[in-house]
N, C-alpha and C positions, 0 to 999 in steps of 0.2 A: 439143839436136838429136839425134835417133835418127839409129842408123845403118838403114842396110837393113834389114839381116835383123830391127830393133826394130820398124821401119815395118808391116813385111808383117805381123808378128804380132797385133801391136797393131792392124790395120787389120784382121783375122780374127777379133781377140778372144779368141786363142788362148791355151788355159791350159794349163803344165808342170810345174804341181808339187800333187803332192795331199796330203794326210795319211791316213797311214795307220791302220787300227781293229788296235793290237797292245797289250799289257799287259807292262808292264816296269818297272823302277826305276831309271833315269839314273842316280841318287845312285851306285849299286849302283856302276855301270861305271866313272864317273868316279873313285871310291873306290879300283875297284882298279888303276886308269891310274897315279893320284897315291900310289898305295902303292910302283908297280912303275918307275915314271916312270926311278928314279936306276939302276935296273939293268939297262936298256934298252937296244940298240946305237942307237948316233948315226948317225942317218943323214940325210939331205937330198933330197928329190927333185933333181937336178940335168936343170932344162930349160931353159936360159934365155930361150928364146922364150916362155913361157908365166907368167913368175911372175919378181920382182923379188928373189927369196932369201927366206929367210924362212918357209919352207913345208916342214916337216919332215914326213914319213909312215914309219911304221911300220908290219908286215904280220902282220895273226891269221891270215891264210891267204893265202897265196901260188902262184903256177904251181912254183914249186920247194922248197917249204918251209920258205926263207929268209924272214926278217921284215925284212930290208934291199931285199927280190927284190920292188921297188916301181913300177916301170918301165915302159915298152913291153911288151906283154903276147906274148911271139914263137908261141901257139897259139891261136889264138881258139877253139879247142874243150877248151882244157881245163881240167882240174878241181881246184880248190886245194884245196893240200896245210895245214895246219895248223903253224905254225911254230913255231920252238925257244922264243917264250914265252908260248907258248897256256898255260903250266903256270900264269901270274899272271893269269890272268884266267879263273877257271871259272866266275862268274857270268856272265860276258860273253858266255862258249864256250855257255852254258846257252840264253843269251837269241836267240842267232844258232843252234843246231841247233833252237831250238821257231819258230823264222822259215823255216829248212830244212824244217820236217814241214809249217808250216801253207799254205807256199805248193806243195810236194811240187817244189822245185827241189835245186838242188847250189850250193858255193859257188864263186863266183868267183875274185874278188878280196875280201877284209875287211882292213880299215887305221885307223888312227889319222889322221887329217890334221890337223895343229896350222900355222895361219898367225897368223906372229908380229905384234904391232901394228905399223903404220905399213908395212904389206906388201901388196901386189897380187897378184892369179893374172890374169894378162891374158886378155882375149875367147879364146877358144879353144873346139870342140867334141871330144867325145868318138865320133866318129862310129858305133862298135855298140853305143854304151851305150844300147840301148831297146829296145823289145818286138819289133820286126820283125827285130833280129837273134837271138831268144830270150835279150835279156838285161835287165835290170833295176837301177836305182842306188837305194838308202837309203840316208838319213843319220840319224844320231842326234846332236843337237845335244848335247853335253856341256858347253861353256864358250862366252859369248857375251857380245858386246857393244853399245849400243844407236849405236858408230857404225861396226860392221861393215854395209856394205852389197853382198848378194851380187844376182845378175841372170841371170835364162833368159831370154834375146832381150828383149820388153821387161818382161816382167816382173820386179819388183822384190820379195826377200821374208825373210823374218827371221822366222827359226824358234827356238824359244825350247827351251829341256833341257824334256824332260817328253816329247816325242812323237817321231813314228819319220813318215819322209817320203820320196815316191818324188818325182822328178823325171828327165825325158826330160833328157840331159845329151849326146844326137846332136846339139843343138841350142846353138847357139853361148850361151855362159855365162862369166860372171866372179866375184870376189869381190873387196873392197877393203876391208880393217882399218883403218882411221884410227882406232879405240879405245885406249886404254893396257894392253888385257889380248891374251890368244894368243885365237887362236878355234878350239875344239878340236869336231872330230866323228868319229864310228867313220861311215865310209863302208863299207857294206854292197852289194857286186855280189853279184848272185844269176844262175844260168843256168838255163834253162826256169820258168821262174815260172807 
């Protein structure tokens, strides 16, 4: 059974998530994640409304230049800083300044998001994550599973390492891991895109 906000969409035929036309190497990123992975601060999103535990992020660029500073965003106008381990990841830092020139934006937020198997992120919207507040969300699928199923309103969709993908995420969205592996992505905010 849809909820509402599935209904409406689904009843408009409304589509939220595109692929985007960029040149990159997954391998590349993931490589240096799982290089850097063990020397990385632990951290947790902790929301409990929104996600069942399980869901760890880490920050390439942050409002404070902390790589734990993963949170509530307390300036919606400002401009992330580059955090303490931008140093392990220069292919990555590479791939996200040539995503800076070619859209001629600034960066947001940039993160790791790892959700562990058998974990949920519950229905929740990100309400400025989209164009009308000049801002913008990509993922880079890095690690995936074929019984991770994610959802924008009623779309249903499963994106595989290899491409680079925007989706409106003002728009009420979930994810649920029932696979035996993590599901790993660099989630890419961009501001004026």
């Amino acid at each position: 059974m849809l909820l509402p906000w599935q209904f409406i969409s689904k009843l408009f035929s409304l589509n939220f998530t595109y692929k985007i036309d960029f040149d990159f190497d997954y391998q590349k990123i993931l490589k240096e994640y799982n290089k850097a992975k063990k020397k990385l601060p632990q951290g947790e999103y902790h929301s409990s409304i929104d996600h069942n535990g399980g869901w760890d992020v880490i920050g390439l660029y942050s409002e404070t230049g902390n790589s734990l500073d993963v949170g509530v965003i307390k300036n919606p106008n400002f401009i992330a800083k580059p955090t303490e381990i931008i140093n392990y990841f220069p292919y990555t830092d590479k791939v996200i300044k040539e995503l800076l020139k070619k859209y001629n934006c600034k960066p947001r937020r940039i993160r790791f998001s790892n959700l562990k198997p058998n974990r949920i992120i519950k229905w929740h919207r990100d309400w400025d994550e989209c164009i009308e507040y000049r801002n913008s969300r990509l993922h880079i699928p890095l690690v995936v599973n074929d019984k991770c199923q994610s959802y924008l309103c009623h779309e249903k969709y499963s994106w595989n390492p290899g491409g680079i993908f925007y989706g409106d995420y003002s728009f009420p969205h979930k994810i649920l891991n029932y696979g035996k592996t993590e599901r790993l992505h660099l989630i890419i905010d961009l501001k004026d895109p």
